[in-house]
N, C-alpha and C positions, 0 to 999 in steps of 0.2 A: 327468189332471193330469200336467203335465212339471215338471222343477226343473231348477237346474243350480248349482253354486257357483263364486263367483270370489272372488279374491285381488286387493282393490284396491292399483294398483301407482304410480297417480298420486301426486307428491306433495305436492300438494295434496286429497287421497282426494276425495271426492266434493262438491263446490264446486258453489255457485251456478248458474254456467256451465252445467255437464254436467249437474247434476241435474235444470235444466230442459225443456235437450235431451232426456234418457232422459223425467222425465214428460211431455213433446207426444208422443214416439215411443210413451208406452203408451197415452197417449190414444186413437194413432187406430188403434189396435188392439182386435179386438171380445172377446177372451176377458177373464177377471179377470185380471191380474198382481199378484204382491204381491212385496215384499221383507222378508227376513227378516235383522237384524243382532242378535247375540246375542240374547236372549229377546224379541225385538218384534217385530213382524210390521207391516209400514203397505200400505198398496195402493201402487203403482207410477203411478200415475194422479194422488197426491194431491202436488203438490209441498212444501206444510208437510209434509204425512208423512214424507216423504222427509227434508228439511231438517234434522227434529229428531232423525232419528236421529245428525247430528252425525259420519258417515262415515267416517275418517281411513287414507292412507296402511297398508298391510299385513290391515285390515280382514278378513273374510272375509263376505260375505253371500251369501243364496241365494234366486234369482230362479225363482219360480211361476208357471205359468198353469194356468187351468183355464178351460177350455170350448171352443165351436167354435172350430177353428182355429188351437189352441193349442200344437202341432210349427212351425208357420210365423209366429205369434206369439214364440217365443222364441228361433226360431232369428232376425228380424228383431234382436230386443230383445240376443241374442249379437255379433251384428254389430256393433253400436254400442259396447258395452261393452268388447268386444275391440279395438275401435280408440280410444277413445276413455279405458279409467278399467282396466281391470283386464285377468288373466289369466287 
């Protein structure tokens, strides 16, 4: 299992848009991903899941994988999020 934590810096925090983008990119990704926003944990794959966490600008969440291939899973899923939602 890897993690990493970011500081969402968009200021629109995590919107429609992007959230959908991030879940098709965990989609096609074979390990588990989850995301963790204060006490809630959703899968990365679920786009409601994501949605109700309700996201916002300075946020802090922490993105998981676990299974095959999951250093090159989160380093893909870092990529995006680093250019697109957070630091």
């Amino acid at each position: 299992m890897v993690e990493k934590t970011y500081k969402v810096i968009s200021d629109t925090g995590i919107q429609a848009r992007s959230a959908a983008q991030l879940v098709n990119l965990a989609s096609q990704l074979e390990p588990e991903i989850s995301l963790k926003y204060r006490t809630t944990t959703v899968n990365l794959k679920s786009i409601m899941g994501l949605m109700s966490l309700a996201i916002g600008k300075g946020a802090e969440v922490v993105i998981t994988a676990k299974g095959n291939e999951e250093q090159e899973a989160l380093q893909k899923i870092d990529d995006f999020i680093r250019k697109e939602i957070a630091e």
